[in-house]
C-alpha positions in Angstrom: -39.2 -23.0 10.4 -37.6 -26.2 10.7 -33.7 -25.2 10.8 -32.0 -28.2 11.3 -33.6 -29.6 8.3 -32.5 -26.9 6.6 -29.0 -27.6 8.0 -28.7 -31.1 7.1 -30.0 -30.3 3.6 -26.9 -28.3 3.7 -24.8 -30.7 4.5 -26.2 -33.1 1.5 -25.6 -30.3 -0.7 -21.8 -30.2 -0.1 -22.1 -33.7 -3.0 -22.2 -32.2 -6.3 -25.1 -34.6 -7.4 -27.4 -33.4 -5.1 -26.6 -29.5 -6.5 -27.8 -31.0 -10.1 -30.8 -32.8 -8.4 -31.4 -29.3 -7.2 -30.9 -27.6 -10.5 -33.0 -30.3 -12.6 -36.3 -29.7 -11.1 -38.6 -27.1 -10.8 -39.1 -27.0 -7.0 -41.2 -24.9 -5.3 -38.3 -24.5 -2.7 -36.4 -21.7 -5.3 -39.8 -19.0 -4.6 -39.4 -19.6 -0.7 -36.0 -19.2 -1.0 -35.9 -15.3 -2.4 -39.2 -15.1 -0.1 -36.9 -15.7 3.0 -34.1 -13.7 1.6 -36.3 -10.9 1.1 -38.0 -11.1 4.7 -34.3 -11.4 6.5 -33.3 -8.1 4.8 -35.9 -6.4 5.5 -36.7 -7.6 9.1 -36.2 -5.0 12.1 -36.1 -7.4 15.5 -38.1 -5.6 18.8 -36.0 -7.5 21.4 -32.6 -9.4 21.6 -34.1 -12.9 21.8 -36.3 -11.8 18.2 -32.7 -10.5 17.2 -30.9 -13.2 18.3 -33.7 -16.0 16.1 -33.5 -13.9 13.1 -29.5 -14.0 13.2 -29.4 -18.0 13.3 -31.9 -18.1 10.6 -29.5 -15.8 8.3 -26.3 -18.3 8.8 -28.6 -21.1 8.2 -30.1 -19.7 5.0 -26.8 -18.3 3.9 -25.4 -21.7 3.9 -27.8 -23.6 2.1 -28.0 -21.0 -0.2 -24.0 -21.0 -0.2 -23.6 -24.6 -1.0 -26.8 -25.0 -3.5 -24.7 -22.4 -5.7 -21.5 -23.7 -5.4 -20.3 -25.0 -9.4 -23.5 -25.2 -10.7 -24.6 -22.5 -13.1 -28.3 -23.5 -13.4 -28.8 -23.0 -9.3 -26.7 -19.8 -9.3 -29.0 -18.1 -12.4 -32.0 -19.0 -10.3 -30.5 -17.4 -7.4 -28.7 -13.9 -8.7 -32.0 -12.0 -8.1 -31.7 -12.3 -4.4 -27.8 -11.4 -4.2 -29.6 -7.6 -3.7 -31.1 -8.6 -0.1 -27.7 -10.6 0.5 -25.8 -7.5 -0.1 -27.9 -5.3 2.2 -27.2 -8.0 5.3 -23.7 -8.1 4.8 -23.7 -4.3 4.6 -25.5 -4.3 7.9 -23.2 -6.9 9.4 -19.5 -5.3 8.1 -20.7 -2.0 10.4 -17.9 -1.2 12.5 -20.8 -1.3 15.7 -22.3 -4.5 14.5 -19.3 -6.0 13.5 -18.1 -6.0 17.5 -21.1 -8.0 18.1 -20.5 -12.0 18.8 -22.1 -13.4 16.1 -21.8 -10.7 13.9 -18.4 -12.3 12.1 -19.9 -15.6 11.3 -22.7 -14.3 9.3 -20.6 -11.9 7.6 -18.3 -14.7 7.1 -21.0 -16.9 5.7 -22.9 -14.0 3.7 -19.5 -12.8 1.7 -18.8 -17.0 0.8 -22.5 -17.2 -0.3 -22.0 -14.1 -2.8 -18.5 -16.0 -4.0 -20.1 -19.1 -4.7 -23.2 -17.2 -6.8 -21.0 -15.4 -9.5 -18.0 -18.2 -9.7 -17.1 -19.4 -12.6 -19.9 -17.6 -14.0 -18.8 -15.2 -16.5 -22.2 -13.2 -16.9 -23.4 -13.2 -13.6 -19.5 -12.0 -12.8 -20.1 -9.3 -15.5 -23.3 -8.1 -13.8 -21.8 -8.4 -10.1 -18.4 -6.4 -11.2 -20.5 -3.6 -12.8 -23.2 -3.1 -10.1 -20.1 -3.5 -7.0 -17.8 -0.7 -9.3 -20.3 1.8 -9.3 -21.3 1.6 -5.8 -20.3 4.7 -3.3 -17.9 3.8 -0.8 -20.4 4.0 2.2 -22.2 0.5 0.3 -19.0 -1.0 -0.9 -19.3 -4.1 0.8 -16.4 -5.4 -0.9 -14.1 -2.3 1.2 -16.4 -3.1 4.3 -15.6 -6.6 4.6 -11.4 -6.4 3.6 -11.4 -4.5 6.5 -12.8 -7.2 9.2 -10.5 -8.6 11.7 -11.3 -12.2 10.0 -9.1 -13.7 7.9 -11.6 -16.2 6.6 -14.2 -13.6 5.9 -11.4 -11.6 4.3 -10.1 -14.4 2.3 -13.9 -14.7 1.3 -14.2 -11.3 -0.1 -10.2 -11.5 -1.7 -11.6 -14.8 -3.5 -14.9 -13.1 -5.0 -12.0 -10.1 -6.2 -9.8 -12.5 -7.7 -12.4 -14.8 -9.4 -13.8 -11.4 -11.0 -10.9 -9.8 -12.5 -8.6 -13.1 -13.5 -7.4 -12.9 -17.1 -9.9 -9.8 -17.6 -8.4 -6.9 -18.7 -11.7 -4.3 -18.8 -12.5 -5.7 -15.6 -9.0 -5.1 -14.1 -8.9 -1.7 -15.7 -11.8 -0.5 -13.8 -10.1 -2.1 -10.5 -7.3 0.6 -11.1 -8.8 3.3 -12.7 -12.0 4.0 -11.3 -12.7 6.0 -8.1 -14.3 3.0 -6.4 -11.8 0.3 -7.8 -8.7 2.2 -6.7 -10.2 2.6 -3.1 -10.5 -1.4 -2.8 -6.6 -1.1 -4.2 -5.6 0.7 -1.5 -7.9 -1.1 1.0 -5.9 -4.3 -0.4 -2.6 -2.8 0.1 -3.5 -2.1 3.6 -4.4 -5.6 4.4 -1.3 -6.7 2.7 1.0 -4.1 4.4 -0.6 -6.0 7.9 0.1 -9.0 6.8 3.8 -8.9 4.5 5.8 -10.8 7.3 3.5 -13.3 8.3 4.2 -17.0 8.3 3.5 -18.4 4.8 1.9 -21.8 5.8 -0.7 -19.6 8.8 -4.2 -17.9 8.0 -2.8 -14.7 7.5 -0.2 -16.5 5.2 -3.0 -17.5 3.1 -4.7 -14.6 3.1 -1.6 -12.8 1.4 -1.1 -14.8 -1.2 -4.7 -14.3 -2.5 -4.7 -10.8 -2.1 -0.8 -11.1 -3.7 -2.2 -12.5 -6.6 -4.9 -10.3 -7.3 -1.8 -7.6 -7.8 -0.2 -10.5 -10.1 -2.8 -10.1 -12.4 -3.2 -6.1 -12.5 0.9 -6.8 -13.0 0.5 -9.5 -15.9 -2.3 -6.7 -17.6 0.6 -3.9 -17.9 -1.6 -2.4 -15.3 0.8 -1.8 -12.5 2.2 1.9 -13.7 -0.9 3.4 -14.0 -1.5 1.9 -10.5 2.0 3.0 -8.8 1.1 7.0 -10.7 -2.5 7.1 -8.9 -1.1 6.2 -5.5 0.9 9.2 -5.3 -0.2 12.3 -3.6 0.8 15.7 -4.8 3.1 17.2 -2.6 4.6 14.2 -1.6 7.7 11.9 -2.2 6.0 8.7 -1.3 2.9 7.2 0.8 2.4 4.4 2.5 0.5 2.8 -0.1 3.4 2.8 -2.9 5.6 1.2 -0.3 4.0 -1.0 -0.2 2.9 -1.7 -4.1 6.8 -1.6 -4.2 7.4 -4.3 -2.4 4.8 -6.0 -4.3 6.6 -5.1 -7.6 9.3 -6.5 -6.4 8.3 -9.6 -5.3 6.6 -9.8 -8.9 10.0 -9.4 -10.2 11.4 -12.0 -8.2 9.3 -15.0 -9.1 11.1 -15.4 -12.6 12.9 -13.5 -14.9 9.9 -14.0 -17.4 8.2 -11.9 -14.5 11.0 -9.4 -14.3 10.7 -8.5 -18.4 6.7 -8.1 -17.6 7.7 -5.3 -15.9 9.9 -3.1 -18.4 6.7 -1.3 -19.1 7.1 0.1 -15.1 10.2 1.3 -15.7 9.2 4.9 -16.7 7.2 5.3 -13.8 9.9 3.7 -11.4 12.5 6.3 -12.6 10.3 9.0 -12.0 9.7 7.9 -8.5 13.4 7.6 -7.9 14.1 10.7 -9.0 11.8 12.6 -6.5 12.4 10.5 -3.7 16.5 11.0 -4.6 15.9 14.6 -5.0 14.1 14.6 -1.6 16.4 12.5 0.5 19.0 14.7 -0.7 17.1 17.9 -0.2 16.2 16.7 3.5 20.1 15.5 4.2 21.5 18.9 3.6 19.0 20.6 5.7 19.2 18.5 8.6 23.4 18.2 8.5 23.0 22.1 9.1 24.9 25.1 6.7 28.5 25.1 6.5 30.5 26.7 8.5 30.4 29.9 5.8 26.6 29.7 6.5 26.7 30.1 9.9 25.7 33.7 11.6 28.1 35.9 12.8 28.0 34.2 16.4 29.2 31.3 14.7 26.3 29.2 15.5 24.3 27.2 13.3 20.5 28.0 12.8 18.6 24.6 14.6 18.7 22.0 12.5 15.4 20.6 10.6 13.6 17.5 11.3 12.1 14.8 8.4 9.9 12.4 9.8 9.2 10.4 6.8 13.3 10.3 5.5 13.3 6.1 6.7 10.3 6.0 4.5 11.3 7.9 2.0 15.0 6.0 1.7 12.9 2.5 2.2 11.1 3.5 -1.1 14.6 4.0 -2.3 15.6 0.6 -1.5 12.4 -0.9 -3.0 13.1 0.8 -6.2 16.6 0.3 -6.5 16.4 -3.6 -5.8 13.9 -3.2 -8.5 16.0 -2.2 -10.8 19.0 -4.6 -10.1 16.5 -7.5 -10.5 15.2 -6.7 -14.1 19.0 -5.3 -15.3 20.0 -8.7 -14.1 17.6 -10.4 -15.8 18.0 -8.7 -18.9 22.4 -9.8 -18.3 21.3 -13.2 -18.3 18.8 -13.1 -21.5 19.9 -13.0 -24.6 17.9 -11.4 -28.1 16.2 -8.7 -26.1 15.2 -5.5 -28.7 17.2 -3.0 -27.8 14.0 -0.9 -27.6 12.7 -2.9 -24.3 16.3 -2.9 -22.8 15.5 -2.5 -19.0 19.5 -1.3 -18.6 18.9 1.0 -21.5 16.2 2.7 -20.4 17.6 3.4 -17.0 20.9 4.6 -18.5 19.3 6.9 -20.7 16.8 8.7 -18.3 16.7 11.7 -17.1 14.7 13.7 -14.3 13.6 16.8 -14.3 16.5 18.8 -13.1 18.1 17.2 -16.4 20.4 15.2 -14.5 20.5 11.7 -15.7 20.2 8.5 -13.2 23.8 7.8 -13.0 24.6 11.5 -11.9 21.8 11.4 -9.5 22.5 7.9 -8.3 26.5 8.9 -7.5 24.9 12.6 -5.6 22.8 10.6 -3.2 25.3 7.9 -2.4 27.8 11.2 -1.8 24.9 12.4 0.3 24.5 9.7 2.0 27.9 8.6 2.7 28.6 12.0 4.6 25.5 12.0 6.7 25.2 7.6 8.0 27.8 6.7 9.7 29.1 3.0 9.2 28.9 -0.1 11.9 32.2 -1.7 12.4 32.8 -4.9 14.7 29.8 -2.8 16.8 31.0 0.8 16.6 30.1 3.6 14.9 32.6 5.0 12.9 32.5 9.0 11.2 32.7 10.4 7.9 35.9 11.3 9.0 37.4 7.6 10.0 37.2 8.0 13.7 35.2 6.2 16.3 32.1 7.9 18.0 30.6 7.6 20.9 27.6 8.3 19.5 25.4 5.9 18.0 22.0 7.2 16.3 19.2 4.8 15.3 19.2 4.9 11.6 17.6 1.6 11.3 15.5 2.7 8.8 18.3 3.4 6.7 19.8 -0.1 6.5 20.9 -1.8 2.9 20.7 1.9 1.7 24.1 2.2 0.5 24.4 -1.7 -0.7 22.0 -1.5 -2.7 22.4 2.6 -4.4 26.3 1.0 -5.2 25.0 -2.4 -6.0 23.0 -1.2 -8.6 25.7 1.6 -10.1 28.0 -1.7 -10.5 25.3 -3.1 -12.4 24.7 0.0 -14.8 28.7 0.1 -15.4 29.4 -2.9 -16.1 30.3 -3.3 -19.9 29.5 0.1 -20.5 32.2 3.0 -21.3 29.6 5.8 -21.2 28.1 4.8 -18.0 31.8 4.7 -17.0 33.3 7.8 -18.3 30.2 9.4 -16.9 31.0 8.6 -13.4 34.3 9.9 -13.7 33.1 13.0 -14.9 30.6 13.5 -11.7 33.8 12.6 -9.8 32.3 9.5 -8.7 35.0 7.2 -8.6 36.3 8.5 -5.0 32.8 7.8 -3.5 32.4 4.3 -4.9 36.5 3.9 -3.0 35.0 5.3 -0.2 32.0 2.6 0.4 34.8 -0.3 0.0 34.6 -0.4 3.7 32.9 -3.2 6.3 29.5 -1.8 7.3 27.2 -3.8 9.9 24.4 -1.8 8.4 24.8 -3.0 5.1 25.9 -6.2 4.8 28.5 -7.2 2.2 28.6 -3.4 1.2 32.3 -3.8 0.4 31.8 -6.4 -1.6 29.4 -4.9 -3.7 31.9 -2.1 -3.7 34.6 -3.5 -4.9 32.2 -5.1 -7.8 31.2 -1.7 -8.9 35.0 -0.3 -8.8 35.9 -3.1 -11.0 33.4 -2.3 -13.6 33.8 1.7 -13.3 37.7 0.7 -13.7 37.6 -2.3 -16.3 39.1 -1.2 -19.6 38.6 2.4 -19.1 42.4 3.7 -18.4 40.9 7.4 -18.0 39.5 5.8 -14.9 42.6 4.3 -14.0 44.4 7.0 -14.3 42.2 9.2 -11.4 42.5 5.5 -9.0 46.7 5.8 -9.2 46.4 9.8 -8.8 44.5 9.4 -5.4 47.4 8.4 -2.4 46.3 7.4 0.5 46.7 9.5 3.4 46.6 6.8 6.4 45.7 2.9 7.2 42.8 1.3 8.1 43.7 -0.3 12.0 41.7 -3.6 13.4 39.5 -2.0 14.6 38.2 -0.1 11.0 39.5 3.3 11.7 41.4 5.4 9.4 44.5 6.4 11.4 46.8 9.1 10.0 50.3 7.2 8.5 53.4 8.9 10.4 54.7 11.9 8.2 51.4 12.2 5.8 50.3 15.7 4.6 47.4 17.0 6.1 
């Protein structure tokens, strides 16, 4: 076999008019084509040199075959019947002990762009493809096999053939989250995305993000991403991983525009759900590991060992991902105008409830009371106590950065303009912890600020709310350094 004809036939193929010379004639050169493919697939080498011949005569194939396809329907229909015996090599060359062979990634690479180029563009040979790829088992999924290569070009490859197949298809994007084998390439995607969230956006693995970013874009655009966000859960669990990360997704979604943000009202009921069990478990997990009170202790007076929860930073990072979520489509919604009551994003969060039947506001204030008692605050370096003073001590709670910002951010954002929402807070006595949060916080920047927003809005109008500010005296002064310090003569 003459390979380097072969190759520089390839390289005359990259001119479209040579692809429609291709496709206007009845050349013998289509037969040997699914001749070879069907030899290469079935071919088991004896040596490494016999090994090493067969592998150059895949790439070479593969790329003619790659670029005779590419945009023209009439050369793709002739070749469909061999994507079979391609699939079957690039099953045998995405195994994890092939794969760390040298020249394994190239033809993988070249075998994944040659089954792109067959079905693009081609909405029934995309049809067939989708079908046959959904209702493979795991073990043969090469679509799973080759997201999870350590090549972002032969990744990008296999993102392309997802996104060309579901774009703009709504049956074909249901089956993507709702099947057993579609929502296992989700959360393969999610992975690859989780690697690759803070890359640079102009690099490789920039690229590769933004196609696999807008392959969620489009189960977002379908309504799709609730039912997505519901089968990522895990019972007995708060939060994985995986919604984490769909979260930050969602959020960048929401970001884009505020058209984007109003796409995603329909997430809304499952976002509140989520916030309610992850509330209800931060909460839960706070008042265990901050120990009994001192009426709890035994009769030695010492406290049982505290409790340990590994996945609290997740579980308050979920937190932060929902509740910036929720500030970005309230906000959007503040600066539209004519929105039907019925898909009011503020509304809707005002007027759920979670299963304890404790509404969002009432659960919102109890974590940020929660919260305030158990993470100290940064000032000008120092950790300062619940109680005002300066410790020594200085815990890494990393994990829980922006967590107050954002919980009091979004309260401001629920009261403003609304004399329920406010009388509400008074009634959960929350007016004391929003005062308490109007305090500099290295941990969460511009906390005060956002502070000092929300008292405004809990205050504005309401003279019930006024009324319990003017009652509460302070009992001391903040010094320079952001200390509470007792005020000479104060009650105690």
């Amino acid at each position: 076999m003459n390979l380097e004809a072969i190759n520089q036939a390839s390289l005359l193929l990259v001119q479209p008019e040579m692809r429609q010379i291709f496709a206007g004639s009845d050349l013998l050169i289509w037969d040997a084509l699914s001749e070879l493919w069907k030899i290469l697939s079935t071919t088991d080498c004896a040596s490494s040199e016999e090994q090493t011949h067969v592998e150059e005569v895949i790439l070479c194939i593969a790329r003619f075959t790659r670029n005779v396809v590419a945009g023209e329907k009439r050369n793709q229909s002739r070749v469909f019947a061999n994507e079979p015996n391609i699939r079957h090599l690039l099953h045998k060359y995405t195994a994890f002990s092939q794969s760390q062979e040298p020249n394994s990634i190239p033809i993988a690479r070249m075998l994944i762009q040659c089954l792109s180029n067959l079905v693009t563009s081609n909405e029934n040979l995309i049809s067939r493809l989708w079908e046959t790829y959904m209702n493979l088992p795991d073990e043969l999924n090469i679509l799973i096999r080759t997201l999870a290569l350590q090549d972002n070009r032969a990744v990008s490859s296999a993102l392309v053939l997802i996104l060309n197949c579901v774009v703009g298809d709504r049956q074909r994007l249901e089956t993507l989250t709702r099947t057993p084998t579609g929502i296992r390439t989700c959360i393969t995607l999610l992975d690859r995305i989780s690697s690759l969230i803070d890359c640079d956006e102009e690099s490789e693995d920039g690229k590769t993000f933004e196609i696999a970013f807008r392959i969620f874009e489009q189960i977002l655009d379908a309504n799709l991403g609730s039912t997505l966000l519901d089968i990522l859960k895990i019972d007995g669990e708060s939060t994985t991983p995986h919604q984490v990360t769909f979260l930050k997704v969602l959020d960048s979604y929401a970001l884009q525009d505020r058209s984007k943000a109003f796409q995603c009202v329909d997430m809304l009921s499952s976002t509140t759900a989520l916030f309610f069990d992850l509330s209800c478990h931060a909460q839960a997990s706070i008042r265990r590991i901050a120990g009994p009170s001192n009426e709890e202790s035994d009769t030695t007076g010492n406290a049982p060992i505290q409790e340990i929860d590994l996945i609290l930073p997740k579980v308050c990072e979920a937190i932060i991902l929902v509740a910036q979520f929720f500030c970005t489509v309230t906000l959007a919604e503040e600066e539209s105008q004519n929105i039907p009551l019925t898909l009011s994003p503020k509304k809707i969060l005002i007027e759920a409830v979670g299963a304890s039947d404790q509404g969002l506001i009432e659960d919102l204030i109890g974590l940020l009371r929660s919260l305030d008692k158990f993470i100290p605050r940064i000032a000008l370096g120092r950790v300062i106590g619940g109680d005002g003073r300066l410790s020594t001590d200085s815990p890494d709670l990393s994990g829980f950065n922006y967590l107050k910002r954002d919980l009091v951010r979004l309260l401001g954002i629920l009261c403003f303009d609304s004399r329920s929402v406010q009388n509400r807070v008074r009634t959960c006595d929350g007016i004391p912890i929003a005062m308490n949060l109007c305090v500099l916080d290295e941990r969460n920047p511009y906390l005060r600020e956002h502070a000092l927003f929300t008292l405004r809005n809990i205050l504005h109008g309401n003279l019930e709310n006024q009324a319990v500010v003017d009652a509460i005296k302070p009992m001391g002064a903040w010094d320079d350094n952001g200390a509470l310090r007792d005020s000479v003569g104060t009650r105690k």
